[in-house]
C-alpha positions as CSV (number, residue, x, y, z in Angstrom):
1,X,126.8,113.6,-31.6
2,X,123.0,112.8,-30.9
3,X,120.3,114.6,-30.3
4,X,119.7,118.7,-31.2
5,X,120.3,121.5,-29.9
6,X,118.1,124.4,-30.0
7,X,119.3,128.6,-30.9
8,X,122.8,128.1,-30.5
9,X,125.6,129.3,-32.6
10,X,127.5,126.9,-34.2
11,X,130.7,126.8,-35.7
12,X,132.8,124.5,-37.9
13,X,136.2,125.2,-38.9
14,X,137.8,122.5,-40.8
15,X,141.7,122.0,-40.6
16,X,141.1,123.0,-36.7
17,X,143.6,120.9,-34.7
18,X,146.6,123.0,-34.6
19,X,148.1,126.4,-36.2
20,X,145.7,128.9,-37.2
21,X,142.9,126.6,-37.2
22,X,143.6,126.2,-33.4
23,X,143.2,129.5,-33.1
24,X,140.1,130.5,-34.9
25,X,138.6,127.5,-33.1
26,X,139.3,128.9,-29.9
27,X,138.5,132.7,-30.6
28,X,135.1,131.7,-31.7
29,X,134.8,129.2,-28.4
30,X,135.4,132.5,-26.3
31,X,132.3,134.4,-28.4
32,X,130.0,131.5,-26.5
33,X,129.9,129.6,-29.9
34,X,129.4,125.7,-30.0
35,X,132.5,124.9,-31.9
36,X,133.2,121.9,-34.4
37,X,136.9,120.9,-35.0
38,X,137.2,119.8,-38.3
39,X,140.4,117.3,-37.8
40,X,141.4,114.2,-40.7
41,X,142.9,112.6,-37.2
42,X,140.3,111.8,-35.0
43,X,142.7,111.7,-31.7
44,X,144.6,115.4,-32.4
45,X,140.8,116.8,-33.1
46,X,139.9,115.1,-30.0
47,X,142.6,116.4,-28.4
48,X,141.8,120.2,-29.5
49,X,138.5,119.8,-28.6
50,X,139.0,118.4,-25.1
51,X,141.3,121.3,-24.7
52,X,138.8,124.1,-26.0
53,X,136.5,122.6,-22.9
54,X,138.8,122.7,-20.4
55,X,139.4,125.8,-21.2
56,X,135.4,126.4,-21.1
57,X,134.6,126.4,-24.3
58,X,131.7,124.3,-26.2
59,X,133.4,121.7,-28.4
60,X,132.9,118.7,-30.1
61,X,135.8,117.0,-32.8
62,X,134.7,116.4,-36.5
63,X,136.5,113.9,-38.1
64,X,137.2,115.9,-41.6
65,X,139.5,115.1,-44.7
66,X,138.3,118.1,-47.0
67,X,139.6,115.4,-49.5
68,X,137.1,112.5,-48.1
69,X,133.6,113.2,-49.8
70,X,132.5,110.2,-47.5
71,X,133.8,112.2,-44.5
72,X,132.6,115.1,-45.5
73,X,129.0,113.8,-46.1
74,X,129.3,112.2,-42.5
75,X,130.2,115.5,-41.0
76,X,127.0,117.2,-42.5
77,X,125.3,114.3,-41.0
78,X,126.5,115.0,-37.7
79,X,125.9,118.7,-37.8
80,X,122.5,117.8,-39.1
81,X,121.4,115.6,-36.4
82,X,122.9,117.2,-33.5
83,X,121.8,121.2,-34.3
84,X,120.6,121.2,-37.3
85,X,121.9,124.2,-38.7
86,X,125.3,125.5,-39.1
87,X,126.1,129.4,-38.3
88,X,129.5,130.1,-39.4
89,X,131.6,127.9,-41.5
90,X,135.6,128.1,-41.8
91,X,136.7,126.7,-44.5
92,X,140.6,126.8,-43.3
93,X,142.3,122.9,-44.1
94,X,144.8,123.7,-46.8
95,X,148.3,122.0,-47.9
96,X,151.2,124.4,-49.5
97,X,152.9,121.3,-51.6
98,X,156.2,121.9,-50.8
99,X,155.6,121.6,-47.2
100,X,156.5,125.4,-46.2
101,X,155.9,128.2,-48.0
102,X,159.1,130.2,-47.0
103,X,161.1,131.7,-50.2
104,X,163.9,129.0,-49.4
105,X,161.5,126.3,-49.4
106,X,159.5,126.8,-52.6
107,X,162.0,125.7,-55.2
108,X,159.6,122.8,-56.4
109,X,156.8,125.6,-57.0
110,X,158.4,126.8,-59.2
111,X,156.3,126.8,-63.1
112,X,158.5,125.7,-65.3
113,X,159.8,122.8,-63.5
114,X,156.9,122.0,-60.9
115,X,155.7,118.4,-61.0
116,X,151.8,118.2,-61.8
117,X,151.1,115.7,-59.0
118,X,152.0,118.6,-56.6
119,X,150.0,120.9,-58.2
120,X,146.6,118.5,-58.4
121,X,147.5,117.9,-54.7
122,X,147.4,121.5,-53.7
123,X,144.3,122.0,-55.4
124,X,142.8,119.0,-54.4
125,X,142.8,120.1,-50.7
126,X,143.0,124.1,-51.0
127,X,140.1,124.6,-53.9
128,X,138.4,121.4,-54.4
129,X,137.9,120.2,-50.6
130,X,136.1,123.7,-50.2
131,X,133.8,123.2,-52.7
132,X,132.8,119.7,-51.2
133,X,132.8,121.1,-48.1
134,X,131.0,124.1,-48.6
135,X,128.7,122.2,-50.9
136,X,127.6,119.5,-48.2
137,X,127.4,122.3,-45.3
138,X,125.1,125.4,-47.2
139,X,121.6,123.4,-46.5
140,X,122.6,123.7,-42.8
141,X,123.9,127.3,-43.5
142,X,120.6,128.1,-45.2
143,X,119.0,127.9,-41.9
144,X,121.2,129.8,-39.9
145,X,119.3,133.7,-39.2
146,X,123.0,134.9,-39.7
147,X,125.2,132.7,-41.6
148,X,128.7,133.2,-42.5
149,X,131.4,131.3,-44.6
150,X,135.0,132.4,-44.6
151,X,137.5,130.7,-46.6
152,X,141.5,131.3,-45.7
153,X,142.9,132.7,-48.3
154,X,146.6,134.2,-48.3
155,X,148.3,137.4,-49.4
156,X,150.1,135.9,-51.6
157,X,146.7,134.9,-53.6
158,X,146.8,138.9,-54.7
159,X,147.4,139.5,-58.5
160,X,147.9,142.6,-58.1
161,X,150.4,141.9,-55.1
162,X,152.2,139.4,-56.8
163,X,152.8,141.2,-60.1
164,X,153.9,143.8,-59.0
165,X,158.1,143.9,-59.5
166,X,158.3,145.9,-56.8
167,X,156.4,145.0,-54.9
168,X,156.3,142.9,-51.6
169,X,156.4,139.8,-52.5
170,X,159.0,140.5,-55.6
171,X,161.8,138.3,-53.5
172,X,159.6,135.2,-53.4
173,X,160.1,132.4,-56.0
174,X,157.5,132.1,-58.3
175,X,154.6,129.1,-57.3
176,X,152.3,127.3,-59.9
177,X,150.7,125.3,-56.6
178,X,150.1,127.5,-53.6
179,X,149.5,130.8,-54.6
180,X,147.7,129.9,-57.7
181,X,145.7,127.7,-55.2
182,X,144.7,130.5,-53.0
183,X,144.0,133.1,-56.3
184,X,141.3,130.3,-57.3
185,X,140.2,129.9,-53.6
186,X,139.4,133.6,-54.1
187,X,137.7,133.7,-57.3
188,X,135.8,130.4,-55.5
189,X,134.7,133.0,-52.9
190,X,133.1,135.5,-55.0
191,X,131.3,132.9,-56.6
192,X,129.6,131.6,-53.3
193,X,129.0,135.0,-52.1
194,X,126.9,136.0,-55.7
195,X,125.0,132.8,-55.5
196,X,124.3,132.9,-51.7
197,X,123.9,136.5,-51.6
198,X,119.7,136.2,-51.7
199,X,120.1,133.7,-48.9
200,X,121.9,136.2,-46.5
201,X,124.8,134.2,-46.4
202,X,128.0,136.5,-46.5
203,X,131.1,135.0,-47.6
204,X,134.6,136.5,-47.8
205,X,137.9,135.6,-48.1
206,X,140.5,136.1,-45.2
207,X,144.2,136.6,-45.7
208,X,145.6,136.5,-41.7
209,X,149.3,136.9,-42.7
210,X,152.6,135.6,-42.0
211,X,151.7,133.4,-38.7
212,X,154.3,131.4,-37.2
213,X,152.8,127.7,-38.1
214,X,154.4,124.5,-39.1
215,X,153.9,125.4,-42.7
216,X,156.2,128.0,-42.3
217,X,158.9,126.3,-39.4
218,X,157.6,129.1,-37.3
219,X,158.8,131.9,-38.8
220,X,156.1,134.1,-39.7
221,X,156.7,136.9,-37.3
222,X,152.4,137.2,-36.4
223,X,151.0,135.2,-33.6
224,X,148.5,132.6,-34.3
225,X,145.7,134.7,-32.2
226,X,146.7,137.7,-34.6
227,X,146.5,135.7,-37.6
228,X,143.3,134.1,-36.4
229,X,141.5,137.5,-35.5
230,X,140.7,138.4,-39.0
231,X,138.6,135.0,-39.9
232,X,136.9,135.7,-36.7
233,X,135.8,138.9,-37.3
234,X,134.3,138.4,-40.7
235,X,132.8,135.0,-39.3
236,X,131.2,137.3,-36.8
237,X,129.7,139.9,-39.4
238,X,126.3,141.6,-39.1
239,X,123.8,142.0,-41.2
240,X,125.4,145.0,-42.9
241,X,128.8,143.2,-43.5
242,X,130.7,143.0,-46.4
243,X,130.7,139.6,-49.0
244,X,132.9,138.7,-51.7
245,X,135.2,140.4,-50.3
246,X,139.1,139.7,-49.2
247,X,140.4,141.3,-46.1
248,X,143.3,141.0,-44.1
249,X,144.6,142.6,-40.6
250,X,144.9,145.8,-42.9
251,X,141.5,145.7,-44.3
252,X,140.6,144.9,-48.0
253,X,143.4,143.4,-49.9
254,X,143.3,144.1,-53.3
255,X,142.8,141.0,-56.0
């Protein structure tokens, strides 16, 4: 990636190579937006990238572990040198620890008996790669007339939700890794969007729902386009839209 691009809206979403990530990728291709596929393989980003362009799209792959500070610094670089500013980043790379996050699955989530490697692990990637990625991307964001950061969240992130013993997710097990992940993710996100408020910056987090991914051995009964549709429409905000905010297909979804 050499070279710089003038007035063109740029996109990265890390985690971009397959599942929802796929999708966002390619809903924001289809709004005429260069897109950047964040991918920690460099072949399967390659390969989502090539595929964005053949299906006319403007895309380049990213090699991006959220994890990596060395790749994260190298894909600022890159973003830097080739447009040098970024207009809308996803921040949507997360792990779920136990592998899926279907109530069968999520015995080893549970708190009193979780093991605290999984838990660093989780929060590693989910909470702790999106403030190293955020934090190495804002500069370029900065100089963006209409930047835009959306983190995916989850549902299941909801406090309110969550406690509620009647409520809808009252036949889950209980998680010290994911959810807790995502409920920092979102605190995280109102944090950004107070300090970043002055710069025009507006970012909010995204809960798409139950999308049939790998996380979930495809049986989340919303397609990935669905799921994706929400990201994209708060990375597509005006000037007037919300931040620090948490939104889902439904609209606001409460903390």
């Amino acid at each position: 990636m050499s070279g710089r691009t003038a007035h063109r809206r740029v996109a990265l979403v890390t985690g971009a190579n397959k599942g929802i990530g796929r999708g966002i990728a390619e809903q924001l291709a289809a709004l005429d937006m260069t897109v950047l596929v964040g991918a920690r393989d460099p072949r399967r980003g390659e390969e989502a990238a090539a595929a964005l362009r053949v299906a006319g799209g403007d895309a380049y792959a990213v090699t991006l572990d959220v994890t990596d500070q060395a790749t994260v610094r190298e894909a600022a670089r890159q973003v830097e040198e080739r447009f040098g500013h970024l207009d809308v980043l996803v921040n949507n790379a997360g792990v779920t620890g136990s592998g899926q996050i279907s109530p069968q699955d999520a015995h080893d989530q549970i708190p009193s008996s979780v093991n605290l490697d999984m838990v660093r692990e989780v929060f590693e990637t989910n909470v702790f790669g999106v403030i190293a990625v955020t934090n190495a991307m804002v500069p370029l964001l900065r100089r963006s007339p209409a930047p835009r950061v959306v983190n995916v969240s989850s549902h299941a992130a909801s406090l309110t939700l969550a406690s509620d013993p009647d409520g809808p997710f009252a036949a889950l097990l209980p998680s010290a890794a994911y959810s807790p992940s995502k409920s920092a993710l979102n605190a995280l996100t109102v944090q950004y969007a107070d300090e970043l408020r002055k710069d025009g910056v507006l970012v909010n987090a995204a809960a798409p729902g139950y999308v049939a991914t790998d996380s979930n051995n495809h049986t989340g009964f919303l397609t990935v386009a669905r799921g994706a549709a929400v990201v994209v429409r708060l990375a597509t905000l005006g000037a007037d839209g919300p931040t620090a905010g948490f939104f889902g297909e439904e609209g606001p979804v409460p903390w």
